[in-house]
N, C-alpha and C positions, 0 to 999 in steps of 0.2 A: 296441743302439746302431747295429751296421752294418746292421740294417735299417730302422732308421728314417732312415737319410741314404738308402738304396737308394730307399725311397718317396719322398722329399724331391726325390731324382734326378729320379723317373721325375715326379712332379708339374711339376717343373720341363720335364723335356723337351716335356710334354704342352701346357703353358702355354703355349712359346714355339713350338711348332707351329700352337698354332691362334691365335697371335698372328700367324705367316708367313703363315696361309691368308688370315686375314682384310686384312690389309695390302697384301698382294703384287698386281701385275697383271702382267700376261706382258710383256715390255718388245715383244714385237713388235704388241700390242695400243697399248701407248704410242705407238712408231712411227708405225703407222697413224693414231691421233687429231693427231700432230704434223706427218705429212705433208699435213694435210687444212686446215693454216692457218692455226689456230684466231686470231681476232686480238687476243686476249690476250696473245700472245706475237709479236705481227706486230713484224720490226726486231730482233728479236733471233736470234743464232747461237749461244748456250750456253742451255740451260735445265737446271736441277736439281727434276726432282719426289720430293715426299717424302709418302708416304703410310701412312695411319692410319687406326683407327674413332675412333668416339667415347666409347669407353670402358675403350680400353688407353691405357697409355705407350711401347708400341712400334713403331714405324715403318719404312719401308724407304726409302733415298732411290736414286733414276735418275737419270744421267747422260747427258744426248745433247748434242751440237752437229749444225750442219748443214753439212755436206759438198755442195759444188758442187750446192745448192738441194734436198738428200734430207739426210734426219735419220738418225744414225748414235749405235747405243748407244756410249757411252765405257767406263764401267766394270762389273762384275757388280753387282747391288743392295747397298748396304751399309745395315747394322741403323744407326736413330738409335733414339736413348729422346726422347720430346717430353715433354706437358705429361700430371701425373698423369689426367685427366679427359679424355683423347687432342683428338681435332681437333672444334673447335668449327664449328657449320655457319656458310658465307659470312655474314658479316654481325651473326652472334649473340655472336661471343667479347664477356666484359664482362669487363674489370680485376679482377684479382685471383682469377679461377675456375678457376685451375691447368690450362684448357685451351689449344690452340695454333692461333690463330687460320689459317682456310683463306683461300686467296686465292693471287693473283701478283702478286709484288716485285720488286722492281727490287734485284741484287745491288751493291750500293753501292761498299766497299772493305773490304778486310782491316785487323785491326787484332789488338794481343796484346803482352801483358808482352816477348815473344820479340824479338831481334833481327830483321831482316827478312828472312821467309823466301824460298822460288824463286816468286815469284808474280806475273804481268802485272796483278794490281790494286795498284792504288794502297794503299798499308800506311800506318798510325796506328802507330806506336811507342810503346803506353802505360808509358814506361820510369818514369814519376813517377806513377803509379796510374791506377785504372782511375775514368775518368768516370761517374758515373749509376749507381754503384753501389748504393748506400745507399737505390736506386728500385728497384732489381731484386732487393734483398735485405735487405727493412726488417727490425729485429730478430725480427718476431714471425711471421716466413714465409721460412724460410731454403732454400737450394738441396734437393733430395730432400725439401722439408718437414720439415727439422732448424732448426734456429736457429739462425741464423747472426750473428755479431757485427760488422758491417757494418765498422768498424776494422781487424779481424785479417784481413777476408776481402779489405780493402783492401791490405792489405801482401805479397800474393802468392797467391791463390785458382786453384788448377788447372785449373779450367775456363776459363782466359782469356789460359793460353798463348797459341792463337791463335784468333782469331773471325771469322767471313766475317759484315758488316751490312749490313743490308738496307734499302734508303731509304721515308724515309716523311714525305708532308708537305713534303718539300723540304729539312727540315731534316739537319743533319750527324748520322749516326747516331752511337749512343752506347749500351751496355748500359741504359742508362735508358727510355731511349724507345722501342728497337725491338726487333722479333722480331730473331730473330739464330741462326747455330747456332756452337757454340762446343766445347768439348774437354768430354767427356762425365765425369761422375766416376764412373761404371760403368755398364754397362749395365742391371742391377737397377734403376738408381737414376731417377728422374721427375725432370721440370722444372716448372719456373713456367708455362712456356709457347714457351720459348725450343725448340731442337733442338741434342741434343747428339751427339754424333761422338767414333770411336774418333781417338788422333793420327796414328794410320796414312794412315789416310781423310781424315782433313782435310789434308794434306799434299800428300796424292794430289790432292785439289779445288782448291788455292792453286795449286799447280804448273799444273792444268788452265787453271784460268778467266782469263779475259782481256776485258778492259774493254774494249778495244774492238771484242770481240762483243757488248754489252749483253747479259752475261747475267740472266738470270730467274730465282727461285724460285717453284713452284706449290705450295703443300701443300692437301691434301684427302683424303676419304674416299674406296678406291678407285670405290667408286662415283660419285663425287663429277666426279674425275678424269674418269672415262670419256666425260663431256659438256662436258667443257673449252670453257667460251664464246670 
């Protein structure tokens, strides 16, 4: 038995290494593509990038703002889990294919069962349940690909402490309708398509971000990244 967790260990450590290599880019590589203007992200002073292949569920997300017109890392890279079927390419994600659409969003406001935490975004108080749930969570595809009972998961679901949403459309974001990243239910564990976060890390990004930098979300393949339009 203790050598079958020993190999279980090392599969594991192997797994999530070449999940690091594949995801990661050097953040002074990021830098550079950020100093360079891209205007994807022209008007904005926080951007968050989160990067992935297209065939893990594990991801890394980057932190920079820009500092008197130069772009400066905020925090070390922290692990997200995304969508089982990792980052779909620009333009391809289709409803329902448990991947996480690539692109840059517009970081909208914070929202979560939670009272309102240290955050310069504007906070949704879902203290009477969460909207758009029973969209993000039909019975027959539930969070990690469990099945979820849209009711129960209404009356208090972990992942929803608190959630930073991402606008789209114009319309008022909602767990229903948008990509979103939200409190992870383990790192093992995949998404729909959403991006999930330790509560540590997310704590650490509410406290960060502030609206009136318009901040950004970019997620992509790092290759993908690298040519940030």
């Amino acid at each position: 038995m203790k050598k079958f967790l020993r190999i279980c260990a090392i599969i594991t450590a192997v797994t999530a290494s070449c999940a690091l290599e594949a995801t990661q880019v050097p953040p002074s590589t990021l830098l550079k593509i950020l100093n360079n203007n891209p205007p994807s992200i022209q008007g904005s002073g926080q951007v968050i990038i989160v990067t992935g292949t297209n065939s893990s569920s594990y991801g890394l997300l980057y932190a920079f703002e820009k500092v008197k017109d130069m772009w400066q890392t905020q925090f070390i890279p922290m692990w997200v889990v995304i969508g089982k079927n990792g980052i779909a390419g620009e333009g391809m994600k289709i409803e329902g294919d448990l991947s996480t659409p690539a692109g840059t969003f517009p970081i909208a406001k914070a929202a979560g069962t939670e009272s309102i935490p240290e955050t310069r975004l504007d906070y949704i108080h879902w203290k009477d349940g969460i909207p758009g749930l029973d969209v993000l969570f039909p019975p027959s595809r539930g969070h990690g690909g469990i099945d979820v009972d849209p009711s129960r998961a209404q009356r208090g679901l972990h992942s929803f402490r608190y959630c930073i949403l991402l606008g789209r459309g114009g319309k008022e974001p909602s767990p229903g309708d948008s990509l979103m990243l939200h409190l992870w239910p383990g790192q093992k564990n995949y998404t729909a398509g959403t991006i999930g976060i330790s509560e540590i890390n997310m704590l650490k990004l509410l406290k960060w971000l502030d609206r009136d930098k318009n901040p950004v979300l970019v997620t992509g393949t790092a290759q993908s990244i690298q040519s940030l339009p």
